[in-house]
N, C-alpha and C positions, 0 to 999 in steps of 0.2 A: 368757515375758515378755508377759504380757498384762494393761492398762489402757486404758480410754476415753482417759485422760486425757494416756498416754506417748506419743509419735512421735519417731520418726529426723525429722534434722531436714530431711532431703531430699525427707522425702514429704511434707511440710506444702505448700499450696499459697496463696501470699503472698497471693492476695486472699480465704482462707477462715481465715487467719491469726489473725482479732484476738483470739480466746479465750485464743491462748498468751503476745502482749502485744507489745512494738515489736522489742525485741531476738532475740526469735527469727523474726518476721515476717523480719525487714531478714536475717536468717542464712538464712535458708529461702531467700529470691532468689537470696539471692549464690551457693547450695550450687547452686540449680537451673539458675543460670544458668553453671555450670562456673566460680566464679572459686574458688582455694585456700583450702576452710573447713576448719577440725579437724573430725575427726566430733563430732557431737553427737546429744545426745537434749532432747526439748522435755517439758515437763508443762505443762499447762493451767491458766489460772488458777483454774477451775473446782476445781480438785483445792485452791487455798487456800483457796476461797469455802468448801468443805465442809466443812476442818480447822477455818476458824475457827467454822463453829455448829454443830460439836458443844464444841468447846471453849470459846464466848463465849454469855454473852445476847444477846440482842438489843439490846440498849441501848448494849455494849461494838465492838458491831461495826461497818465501816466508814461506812459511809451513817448511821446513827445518830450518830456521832460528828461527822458532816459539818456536819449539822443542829440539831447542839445549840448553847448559845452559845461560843464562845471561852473564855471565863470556868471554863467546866466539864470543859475539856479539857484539864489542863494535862500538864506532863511526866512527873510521877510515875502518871498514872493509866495512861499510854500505857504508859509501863514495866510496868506492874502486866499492862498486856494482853496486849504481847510477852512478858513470863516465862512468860506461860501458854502462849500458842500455840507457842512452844520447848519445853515440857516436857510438852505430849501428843503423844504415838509416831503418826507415816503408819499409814494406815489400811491395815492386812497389804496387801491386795490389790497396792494402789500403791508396799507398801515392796519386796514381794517383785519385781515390776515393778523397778524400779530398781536392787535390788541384780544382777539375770540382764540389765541393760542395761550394766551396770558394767560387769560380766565379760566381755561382749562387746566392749567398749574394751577390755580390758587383753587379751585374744586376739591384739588384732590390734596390740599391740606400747604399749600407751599406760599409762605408768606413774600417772598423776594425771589427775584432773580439775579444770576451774574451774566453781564452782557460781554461779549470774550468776542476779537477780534479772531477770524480765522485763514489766515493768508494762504494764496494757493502757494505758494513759496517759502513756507515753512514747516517744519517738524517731519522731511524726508531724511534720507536715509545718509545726505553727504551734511546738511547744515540745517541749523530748528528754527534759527531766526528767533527766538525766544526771547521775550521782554521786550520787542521792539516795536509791537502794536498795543492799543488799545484794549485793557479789562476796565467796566466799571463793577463796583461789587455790590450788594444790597439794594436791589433797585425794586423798587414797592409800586410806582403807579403807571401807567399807561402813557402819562406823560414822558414820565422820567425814564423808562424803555425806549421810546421811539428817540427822544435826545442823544442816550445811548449808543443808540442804531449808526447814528449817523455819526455821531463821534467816531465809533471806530470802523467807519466807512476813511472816514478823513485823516485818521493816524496813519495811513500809506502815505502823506504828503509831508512827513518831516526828511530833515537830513540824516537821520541816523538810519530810516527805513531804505533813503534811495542812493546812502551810504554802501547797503547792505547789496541792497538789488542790483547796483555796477557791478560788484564782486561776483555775484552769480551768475553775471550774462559773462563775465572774463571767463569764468570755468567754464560755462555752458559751450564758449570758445572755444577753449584748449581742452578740454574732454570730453567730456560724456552728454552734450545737450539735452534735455528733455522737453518732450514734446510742447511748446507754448515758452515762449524766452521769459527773462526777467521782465522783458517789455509788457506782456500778457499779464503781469500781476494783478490781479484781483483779491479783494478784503471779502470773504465769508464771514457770517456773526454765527454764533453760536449764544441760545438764551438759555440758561441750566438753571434749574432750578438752586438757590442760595441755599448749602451748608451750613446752620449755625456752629462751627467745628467747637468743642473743647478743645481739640488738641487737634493740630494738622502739622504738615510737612512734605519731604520729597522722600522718597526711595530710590537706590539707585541699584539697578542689579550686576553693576562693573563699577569699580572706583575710580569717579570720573576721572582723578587725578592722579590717579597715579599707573590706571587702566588694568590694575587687576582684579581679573576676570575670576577670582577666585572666593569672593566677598562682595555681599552686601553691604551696602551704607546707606543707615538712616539719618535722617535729619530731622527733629522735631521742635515743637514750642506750641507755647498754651497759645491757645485762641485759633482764628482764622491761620492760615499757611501764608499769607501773600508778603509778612514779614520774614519768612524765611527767604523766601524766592527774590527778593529784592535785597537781602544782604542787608538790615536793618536793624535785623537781633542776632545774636548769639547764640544759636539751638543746640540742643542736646543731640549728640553726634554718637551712636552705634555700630560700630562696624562689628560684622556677622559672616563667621566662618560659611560658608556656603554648600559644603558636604556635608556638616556636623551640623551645622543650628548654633553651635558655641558663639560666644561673643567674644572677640577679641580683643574690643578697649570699646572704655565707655566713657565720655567725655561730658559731663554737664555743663551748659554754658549758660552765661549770664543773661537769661532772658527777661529782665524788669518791663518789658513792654508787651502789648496786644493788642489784636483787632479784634473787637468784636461788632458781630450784627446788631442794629435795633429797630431796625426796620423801618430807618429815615436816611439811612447811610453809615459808614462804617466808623465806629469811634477806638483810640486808639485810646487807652488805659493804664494805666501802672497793676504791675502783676503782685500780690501779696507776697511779703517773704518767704514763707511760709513755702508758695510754691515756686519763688524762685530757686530754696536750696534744693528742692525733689524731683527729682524725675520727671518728665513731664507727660512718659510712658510705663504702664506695667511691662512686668513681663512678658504676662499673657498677651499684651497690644504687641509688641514686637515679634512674639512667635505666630499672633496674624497677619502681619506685613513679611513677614520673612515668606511663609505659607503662600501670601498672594504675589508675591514677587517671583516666587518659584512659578506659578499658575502662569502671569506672566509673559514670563520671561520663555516659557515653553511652549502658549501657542504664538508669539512673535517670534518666536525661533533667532532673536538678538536681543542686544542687552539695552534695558527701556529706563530710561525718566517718569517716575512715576509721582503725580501729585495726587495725595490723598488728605482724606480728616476723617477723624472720630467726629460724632455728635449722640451724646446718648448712648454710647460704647457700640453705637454701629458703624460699623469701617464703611468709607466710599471712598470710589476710585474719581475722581475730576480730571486727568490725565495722565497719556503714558503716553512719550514719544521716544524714537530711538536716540542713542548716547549718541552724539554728534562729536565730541570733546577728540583734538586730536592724539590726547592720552589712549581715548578708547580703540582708534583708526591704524597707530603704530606703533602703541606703547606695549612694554610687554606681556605678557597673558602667562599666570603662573599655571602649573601643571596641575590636573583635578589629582586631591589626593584619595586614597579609601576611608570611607567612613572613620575605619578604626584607629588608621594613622591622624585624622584629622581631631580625633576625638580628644590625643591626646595633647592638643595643645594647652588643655585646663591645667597639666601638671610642668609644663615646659618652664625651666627657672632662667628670665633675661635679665641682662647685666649690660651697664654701660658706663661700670664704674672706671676700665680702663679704655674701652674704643669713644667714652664721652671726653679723655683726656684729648684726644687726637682730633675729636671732630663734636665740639662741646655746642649744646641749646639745639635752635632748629634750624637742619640743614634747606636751603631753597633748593625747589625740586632740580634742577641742573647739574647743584651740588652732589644731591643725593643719588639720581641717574649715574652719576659716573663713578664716585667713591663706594658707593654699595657691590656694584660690579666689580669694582679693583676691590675691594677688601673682601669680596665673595673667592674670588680668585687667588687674594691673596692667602687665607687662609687655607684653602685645598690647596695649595702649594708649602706651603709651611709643614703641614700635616705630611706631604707629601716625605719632604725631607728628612723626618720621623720614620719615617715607614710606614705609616700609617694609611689605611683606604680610607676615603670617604664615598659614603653612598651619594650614588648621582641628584636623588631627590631632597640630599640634606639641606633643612631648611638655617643658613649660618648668621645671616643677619639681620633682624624686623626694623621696624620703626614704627615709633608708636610717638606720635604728638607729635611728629616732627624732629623729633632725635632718633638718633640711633644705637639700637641694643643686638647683643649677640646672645646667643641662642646655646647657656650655658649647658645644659641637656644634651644638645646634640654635641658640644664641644668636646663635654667627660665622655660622654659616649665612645667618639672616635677614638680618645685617649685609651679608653680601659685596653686597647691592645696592646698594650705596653707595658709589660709585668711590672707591677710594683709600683705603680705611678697612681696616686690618688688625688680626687677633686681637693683636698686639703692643699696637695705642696701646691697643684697649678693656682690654688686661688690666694698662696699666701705670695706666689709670683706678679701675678695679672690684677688681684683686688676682684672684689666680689661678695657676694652671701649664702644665705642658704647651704651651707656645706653638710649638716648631718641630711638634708633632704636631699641629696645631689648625690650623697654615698649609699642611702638609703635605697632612691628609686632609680637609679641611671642604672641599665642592666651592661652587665660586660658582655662586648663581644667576641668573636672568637680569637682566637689568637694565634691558630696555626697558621694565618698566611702570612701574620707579621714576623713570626719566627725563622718562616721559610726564605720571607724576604730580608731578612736581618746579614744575612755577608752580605745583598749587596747596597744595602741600606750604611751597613758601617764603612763597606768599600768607596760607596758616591762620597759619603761626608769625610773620611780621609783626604780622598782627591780633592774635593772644594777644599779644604782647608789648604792642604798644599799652593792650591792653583789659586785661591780666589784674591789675593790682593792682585795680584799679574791681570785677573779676570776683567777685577774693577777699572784698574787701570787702560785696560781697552778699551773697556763701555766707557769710561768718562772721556777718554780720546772722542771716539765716534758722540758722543753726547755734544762733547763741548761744538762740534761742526753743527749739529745739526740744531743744536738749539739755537747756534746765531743765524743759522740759515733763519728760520722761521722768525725772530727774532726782528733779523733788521726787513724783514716784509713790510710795508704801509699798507696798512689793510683797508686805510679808509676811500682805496681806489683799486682794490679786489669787485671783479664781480661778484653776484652773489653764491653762482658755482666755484668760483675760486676761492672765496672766501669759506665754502664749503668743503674743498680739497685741503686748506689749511688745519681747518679743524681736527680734520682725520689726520694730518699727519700731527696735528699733538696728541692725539689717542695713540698713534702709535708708538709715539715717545713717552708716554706713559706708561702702555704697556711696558716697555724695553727697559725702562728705570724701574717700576716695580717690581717685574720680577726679578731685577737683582739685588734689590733689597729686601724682599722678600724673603730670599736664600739667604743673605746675611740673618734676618731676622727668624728665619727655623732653626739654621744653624747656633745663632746665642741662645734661642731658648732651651736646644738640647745641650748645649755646654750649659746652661748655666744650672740646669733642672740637674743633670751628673755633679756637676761641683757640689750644689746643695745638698746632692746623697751627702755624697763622700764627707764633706764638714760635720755632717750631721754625724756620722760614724765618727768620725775621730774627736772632733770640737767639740759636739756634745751640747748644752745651751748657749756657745758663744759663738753657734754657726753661724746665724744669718748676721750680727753683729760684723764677726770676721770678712764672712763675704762682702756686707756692705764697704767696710771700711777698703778692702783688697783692691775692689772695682771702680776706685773714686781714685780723683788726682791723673786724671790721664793727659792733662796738660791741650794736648793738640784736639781734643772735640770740637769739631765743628760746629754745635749747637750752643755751645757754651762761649764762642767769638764774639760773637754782639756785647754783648754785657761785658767783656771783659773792654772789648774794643770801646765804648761808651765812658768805662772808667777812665783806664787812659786818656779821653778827649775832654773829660771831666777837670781832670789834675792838669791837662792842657791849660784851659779855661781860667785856669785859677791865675794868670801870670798875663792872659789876654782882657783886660780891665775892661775895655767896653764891649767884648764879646759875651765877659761871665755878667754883666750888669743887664746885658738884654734879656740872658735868659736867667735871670734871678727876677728881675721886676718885672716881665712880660709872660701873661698864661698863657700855659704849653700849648692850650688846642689854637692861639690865637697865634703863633709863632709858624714862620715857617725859614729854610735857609738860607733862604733870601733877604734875609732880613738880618742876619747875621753880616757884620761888618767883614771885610775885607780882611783876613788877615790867617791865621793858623788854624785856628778853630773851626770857623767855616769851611777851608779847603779840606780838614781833616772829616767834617759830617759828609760833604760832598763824598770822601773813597771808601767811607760806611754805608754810606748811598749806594753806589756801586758795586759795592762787595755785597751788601746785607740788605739793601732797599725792597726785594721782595719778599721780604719776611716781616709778616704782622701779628698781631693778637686774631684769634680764632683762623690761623690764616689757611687750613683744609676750604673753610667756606668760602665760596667764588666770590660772593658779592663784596666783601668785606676788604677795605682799604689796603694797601699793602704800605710799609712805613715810607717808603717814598711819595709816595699818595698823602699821608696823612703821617706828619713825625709827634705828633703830639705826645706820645709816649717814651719817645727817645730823649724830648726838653725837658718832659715832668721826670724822668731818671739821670740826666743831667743836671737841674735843679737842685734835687734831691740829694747826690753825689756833693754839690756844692753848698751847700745848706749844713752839710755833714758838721756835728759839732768838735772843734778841735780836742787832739787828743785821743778822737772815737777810733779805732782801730780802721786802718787801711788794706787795700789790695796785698801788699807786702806781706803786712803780717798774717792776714788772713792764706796766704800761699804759705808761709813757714808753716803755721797751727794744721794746715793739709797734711804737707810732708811730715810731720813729725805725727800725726795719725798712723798716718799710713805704712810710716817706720815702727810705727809702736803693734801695728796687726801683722808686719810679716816677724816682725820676733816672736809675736807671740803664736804664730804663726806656725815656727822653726820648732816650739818650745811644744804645743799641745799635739802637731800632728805624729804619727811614727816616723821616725826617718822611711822604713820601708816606705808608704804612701805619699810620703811630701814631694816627689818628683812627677808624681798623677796628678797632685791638687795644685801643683804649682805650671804643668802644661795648661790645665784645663781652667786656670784661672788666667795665663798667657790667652787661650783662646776665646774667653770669654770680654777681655779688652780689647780684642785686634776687632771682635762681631761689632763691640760696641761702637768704638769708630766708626766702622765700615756701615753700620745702620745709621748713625747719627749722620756722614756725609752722606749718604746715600737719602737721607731725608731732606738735608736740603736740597738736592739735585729735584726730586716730587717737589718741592713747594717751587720750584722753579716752572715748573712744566704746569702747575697751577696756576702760577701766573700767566702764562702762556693762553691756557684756557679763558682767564677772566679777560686780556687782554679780546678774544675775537667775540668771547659772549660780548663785552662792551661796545665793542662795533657794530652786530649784530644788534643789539640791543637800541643802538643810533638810529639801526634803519625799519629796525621794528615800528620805533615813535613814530619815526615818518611816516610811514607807510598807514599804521591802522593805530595812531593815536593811543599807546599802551604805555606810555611811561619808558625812558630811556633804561628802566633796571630791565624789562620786559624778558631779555633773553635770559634769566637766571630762572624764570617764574617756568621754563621746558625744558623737559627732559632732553639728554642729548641727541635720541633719534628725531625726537619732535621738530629739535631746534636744525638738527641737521636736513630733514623734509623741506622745512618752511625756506631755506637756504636755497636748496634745490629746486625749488619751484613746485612739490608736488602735493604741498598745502599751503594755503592761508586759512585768512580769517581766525587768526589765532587769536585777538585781544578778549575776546569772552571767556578763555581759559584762563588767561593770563589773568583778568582782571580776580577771576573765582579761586585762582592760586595762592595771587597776592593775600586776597582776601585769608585765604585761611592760614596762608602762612602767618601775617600778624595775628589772628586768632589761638596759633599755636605757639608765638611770640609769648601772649598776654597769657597763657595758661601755665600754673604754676609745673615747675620740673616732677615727673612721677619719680617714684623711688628709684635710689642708682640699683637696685633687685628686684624684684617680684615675680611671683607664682604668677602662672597664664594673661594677665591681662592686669594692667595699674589699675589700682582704684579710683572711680570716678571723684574723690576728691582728695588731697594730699593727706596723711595723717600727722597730728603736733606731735612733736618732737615731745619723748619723755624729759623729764626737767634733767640734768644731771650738771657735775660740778666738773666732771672729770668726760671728756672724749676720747672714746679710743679709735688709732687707725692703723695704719701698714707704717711701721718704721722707716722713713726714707733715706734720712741722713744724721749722721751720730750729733749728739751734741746737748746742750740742755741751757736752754737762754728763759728769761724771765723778761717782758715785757708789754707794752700796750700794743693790744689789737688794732688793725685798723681793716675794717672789712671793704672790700671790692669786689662791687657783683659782675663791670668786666673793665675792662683795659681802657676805657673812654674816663674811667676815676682814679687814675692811676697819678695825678697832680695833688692827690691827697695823702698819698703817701707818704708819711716824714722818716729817716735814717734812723734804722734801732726800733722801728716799729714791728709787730710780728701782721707778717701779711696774709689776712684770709679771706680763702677766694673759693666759690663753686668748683673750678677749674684753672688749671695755669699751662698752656700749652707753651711753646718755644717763643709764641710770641711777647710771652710774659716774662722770660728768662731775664734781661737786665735788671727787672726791680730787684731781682734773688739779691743783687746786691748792695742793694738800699737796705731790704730788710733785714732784721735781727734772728728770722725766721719764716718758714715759711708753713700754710696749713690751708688743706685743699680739700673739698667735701670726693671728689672723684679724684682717681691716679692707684697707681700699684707702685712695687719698688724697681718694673725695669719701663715705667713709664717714662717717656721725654722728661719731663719738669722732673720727675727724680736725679735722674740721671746727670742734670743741669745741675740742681741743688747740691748734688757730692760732688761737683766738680768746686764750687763753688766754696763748698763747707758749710752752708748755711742749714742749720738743723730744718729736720721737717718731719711735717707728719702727714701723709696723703691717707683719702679715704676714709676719713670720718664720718662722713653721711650729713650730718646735720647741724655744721659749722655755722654755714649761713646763718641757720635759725634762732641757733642757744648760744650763739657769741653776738654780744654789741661793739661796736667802736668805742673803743675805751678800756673795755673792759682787761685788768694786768690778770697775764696769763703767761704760765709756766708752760713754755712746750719742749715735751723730753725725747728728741729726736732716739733716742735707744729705746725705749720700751712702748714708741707708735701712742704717747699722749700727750692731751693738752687737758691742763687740770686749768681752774677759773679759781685763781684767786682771789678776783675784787671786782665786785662789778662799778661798772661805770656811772655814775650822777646823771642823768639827764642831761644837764649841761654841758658834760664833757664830751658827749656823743654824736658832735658835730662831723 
């Protein structure tokens, strides 16, 4: 066995490495530094550089082709250039070399090899290039190596390789060149001995996606790994505390498929049931990947891509290159915690039964980059306003699957410095579980500073209460400029720095609306958390009744306009004959208002347009339509409205049945509290209606500044496609510094993120919802709902209606909706609010009682019950069900036929 150009890959020395290219460079460490490689053998790229000029002109070869235009390069010529360099024979010297290195593997027991392309230009430290050359897998004969060989000699001549390769000679340009340009690319092979894996996959020692540096992520599935790596299955997904060893969530995915070896080439198989529903790792396997990851990760001294397999329950490592991912590069890096604080995330109780009201399913990371940060900050300010400290490392809000939960542990925690205030009342405010565990183990802290700070804790909240409508009134002055500033901009002739100054200035109108809503929203919840004492003292079990009824009917809510605005153009409708005939016999998703005839109707949707157009279902999430975008929910509650069966109770009377509630809770009101106290509970209920407004506009001012957001991600997004082919959503798929870099000019190459974001975002899409509670980590698969006849949940709105269900899993089936039907939904954020008045009722697996869609429903009248957990599962469509807006139930009184559950 003798060539310049062959090496064991053990005597290769990593820093005289670059000729054979990244993959075998990064194989040559790991071999040298004792971690479990297969043997292998290296060739030099030098050995491709030869092949191709005897077999190529000059014109055909790669630096020539670099340098020519675009135009002259296209697919068929590339083709033209690989079939040649495939079908001239290694140069004897080098075949014969290879073929007495083969046989040296199969001596020492190794039935195949994987033949692995290894570019000088990939797996450094700025870009991996990863999946863009040539693997073949199980390769058995001497013949079928050397085809190999040259195969991924010749994977350098397609368009996605010298897609890539442009992009690195612009950087090599505009920064940091390294020695030999994109022009100099040469293919190293790397020939490893074949893995028969049981079980393989990647490690990742930073989450590539989200770039915290704080966690491991694994990724697994039965058989060979090469279906993981190409996004083909579904693998069983660990994320692993990184100081602890604890696992944070464990995800099993639907892995039905495999490779395995047979030593004629790879065959792809159906996976048994059996081990589709299991794990496709122990324990004990993940605490040796966690172990080796540490190893790692500490002599690369950065955070590594690691592809490994079991075979036989022995670990091997087949690669580890650095995280390239621009998650990893400027995303942000959480703080290491101690051991002991890390430990205790096993006992941490999260809820997302009311921040999933606000920001319901899976957020896209863009989404989640910016609302995590604002409801991180919101919450320390809320608390704030309390009097309350929060510690700087308190961990406030996770995500787990792609939703978002908060971190009820640390929440009670910070509260206990508030004499007298138990996980009980905040969770019978907010929605939640776990309460005797949450009173049990949340230890109290201390409480002399809040005491100390308590004048001037009641002094600031005096003052805002004073000051703060005058407040609002300022900031929406200054709001309303600046929003049309930014507003009437044409972004779609912004350069890409300007389009980037824009961005920032809607972060900072977000900032500046948040935190005044914010303050409103600390402020109600300590009004509203003192009223509930005090009723509770005097009213006795007809507190929270009272309260609800006290705080409904407030007439001017802001969140509560659409819907009422919709009715009205409804009863319009009714007298405009071929306006109401288009949208009675035309499907709402197929309608738009354009299509509405000339006349009242239409001009009346048009100033619902303009008033209310950026407000949708799920509308926290960026990517998601806004009803101007997409009305189809507004015709299918217009329909509905017209559809109404004569006789059925209208707006009218449903306003009288309010006021005459609300007349009947302040007499009794007058009757059960003491005169001494009734001038306390009757300020503090004044102040708990002025918050509610002032939070309700204040929210639509955020969905405003959202839209704002989606509007430059969408441009953005335009020019991402262009540019590197990612799909026009592409800017929702980065985080906001990500996307703000790539703007800037100070990354590309982002589509490979994007593409493995996308991906997992629909993977987190198709995974069922975890419990709206759980202790440390959801379980890797959903638990059945116990059978029952009867639901309970958080009382939202008084009332007690008897009717058919009609289930809606989100706001795109809202045409199925019929008047007098009771509506249940997983969640009902603001964007759902008009149907409240379709329905007979409303019932919602997540919400509390000072959730948005509450707060809408008592404007409304329409009884409800929020936070039942398991609506979805144990109600059908059809099914007649009593829901008793007072005592927080929906009992099932008759299930539905088959047939009726259309």
């Amino acid at each position: 066995m003798t060539s310049r150009h062959l090496r064991r890959i053990e005597s290769i020395v990593p820093r005289r490495a670059e000729g054979f290219g990244g993959k075998a460079r990064g194989l040559a460490a790991l071999a040298r530094a004792g971690f479990p490689v297969p043997a292998a053998f290296a060739i030099a790229g030098a050995a491709a550089e030869e092949h191709a000029a005897a077999a190529l002109p000059l014109a055909d070869r790669i630096g020539a082709l670099l340098a020519a235009p675009e135009s002259e390069v296209d697919a068929a010529r590339l083709a033209s250039i690989a079939s040649r360099l495939r079908a001239r024979p290694v140069e004897p010297a080098l075949a014969t070399a290879l073929t007495d290195a083969f046989r040296e593997l199969r001596r020492n027991g190794v039935r195949s090899v994987a033949v692995r392309s290894s570019s000088t230009r990939e797996d450094d430290e700025a870009a991996s290039g990863a999946g863009l050359h040539l693997t073949v897998l199980d390769v058995a004969s001497d013949v079928a190596m050397l085809d190999a060989v040259r195969a991924c000699w010749a994977s350098l001549y397609t368009p996605a390789v010298l897609t890539y390769l442009r992009a690195q000679a612009r950087r090599d340009v505009a920064g940091a060149p390294r020695r030999g340009g994109a022009e100099s690319a040469r293919v190293g092979v790397v020939m490893q001995a074949m893995v028969p894996a049981d079980v393989a996959g990647v490690l990742f020692t930073v989450n590539p996606l989200t770039g915290d540096g704080g966690e491991f992520v694994i990724d697994a599935s039965w058989g060979l790994g090469s279906l993981v790596v190409d996004g083909r299955v579904s693998p069983d997904t660990w994320r692993i505390d990184k100081d602890s060893g604890l696992v944070r969530d464990r995800v099993l995915g639907d892995k039905r498929i495999r490779a395995v070896v047979t030593g004629a080439g790879v065959r792809e198989e159906p996976v048994p049931d059996a081990l589709v529903a299991q794990a496709s790792l122990a324990s004990e396997q993940v605490d040796e990947l966690v172990a080796l990851g540490r190893r790692i990760e500490a002599h690369f001294g950065d955070a590594r891509d690691v592809e490994w397999a079991f075979a036989a329950g022995t670990l091997y490592v087949l690669q580890a290159r650095p995280v390239t991912t621009v998650a990893a590069r400027v995303g942000p890096r959480r703080a290491r915690r101690s051991r002991e604080r890390a430990a205790e995330r096993a006992r941490i109780v999260w809820s997302n039964v009311n921040v999933g009201e606000a920001l319901p399913g899976v957020a896209t990371p863009l989404t989640w980059s910016i609302l995590s940060k604002f409801s991180d900050l919101g919450f320390r300010r809320a608390f704030g306003a309390l009097g309350c400290s929060v510690p700087r490392d308190a961990e406030l809000v996770g995500d787990f699957r792609g939703r978002i939960y908060l971190n009820l542990s640390e929440f009670m925690a910070i509260l206990t410095q508030v004499p007298g205030l138990r996980p009980r009342t905040l969770l019978a405010l907010g929605g939640g579980g776990e309460a005797e565990r949450l009173e049990a183990e949340v230890e109290a802290r201390g409480r002399s500073a809040f005491l100390a700070r308590l004048p001037f804790t009641v002094s600031r909240f005096v003052r805002e209460n004073v000051a703060i409508t005058a407040r609002v009134a300022e900031f929406e002055a200054a709001f309303a400029v600046e929003r049309t500033r930014i507003g009437s901009v044409d972004l779609r002739i912004l350069a890409p720095a300007a389009l980037g100054n824009t961005l920032r200035d809607v972060e900072r109108l977000l900032d500046d609306t948040g935190a005044i809503m914010l303050t409103c929203y600390g402020n109600l919840l300590a009004a509203a958390v003192l009223l509930g004492k005090v009723l509770q003292l005097t009213a006795g079990p007809r507190a929270d009744a009272l309260q609800r009824e006290l705080t409904a009917g407030l007439a001017d809510l802001d969140s509560a306009a659409p819907g009422l605005a919709l009715w009205h153009i409804a009863e319009m409708a009714r007298t405009d004959a071929v306006a109401r005939a288009v949208i009675v016999d035309r499907a709402p998703k197929e309608l738009r208002v354009a299509d509405l005839p000339e006349g009242p109707t239409r001009r009346a949707l048009l100033r619902f347009l303009e008033a209310h157009g950026g407000r949708g279902a799920r509308e926290a999430e960026l990517s998601e339509p806004r009803w101007r975008e997409d009305a189809s929910l507004l015709f299918a509650t217009l329909r509905a409205h017209l559809e109404r069966p004569s006789g059925a109770p209208g707006l009218p009377e449903l306003e009288r049945k309010r006021r005459a509630a609300r007349e009947a809770a302040e007499a009794e009101l007058a009757a059960v509290v003491p005169a001494v106290a009734l001038p306390v509970v009757r300020h503090l209920l004044g102040l708990v209606q002025r918050f509610v407004r002032l939070r309700e506009r204040l929210r639509a001012h955020v969905t405003e500044v959202l839209g704002l957001f989606r509007a430059v991600a969408l441009e953005a997004g335009r020019r991402l496609d262009g540019k590197e082919r990612c799909g026009e959503d592409a800017a929702f798929f980065l985080g906001i510094d990500e996307l703000r870099a790539w703007l800037s000019g100070r990354v590309e190459g982002v589509a490979p993120l994007v593409r493995a974001r996308r991906q997992q975002y629909q993977r987190d899409v198709a995974q069922p919802d975890p419990p709206d509670t759980f202790v440390g980590f959801p379980p890797a698969a959903p638990e059945a709902p116990e059978p029952a006849d009867v639901l309970r949940g958080l009382a939202a709105c008084s009332g007690r209606v008897v009717g058919r269900a009609r289930l809606l899993r989100d706001a795109s089936d809202a045409a199925s909706l019929r008047a007098g039907e009771v509506l249940v939904a997983p969640y009902a954020d603001v964007g759902w609010s008009p149907l409240f008045l379709v329905a007979a009722a409303v019932v919602t697996d997540l919400g509390g009682p000072l959730s948005h869609a509450a707060i809408i429903a008592r404007e409304y009248g329409t009884p409800s019950v929020m936070n039942v957990k398991s609506g979805m599962r144990v109600l059908r469509t059809g099914d007649l069900v009593e829901v008793d807006g007072d005592r927080g139930e929906v009992r099932i009184l008759a299930r539905a036929d088959t047939a009726d559950a259309s």
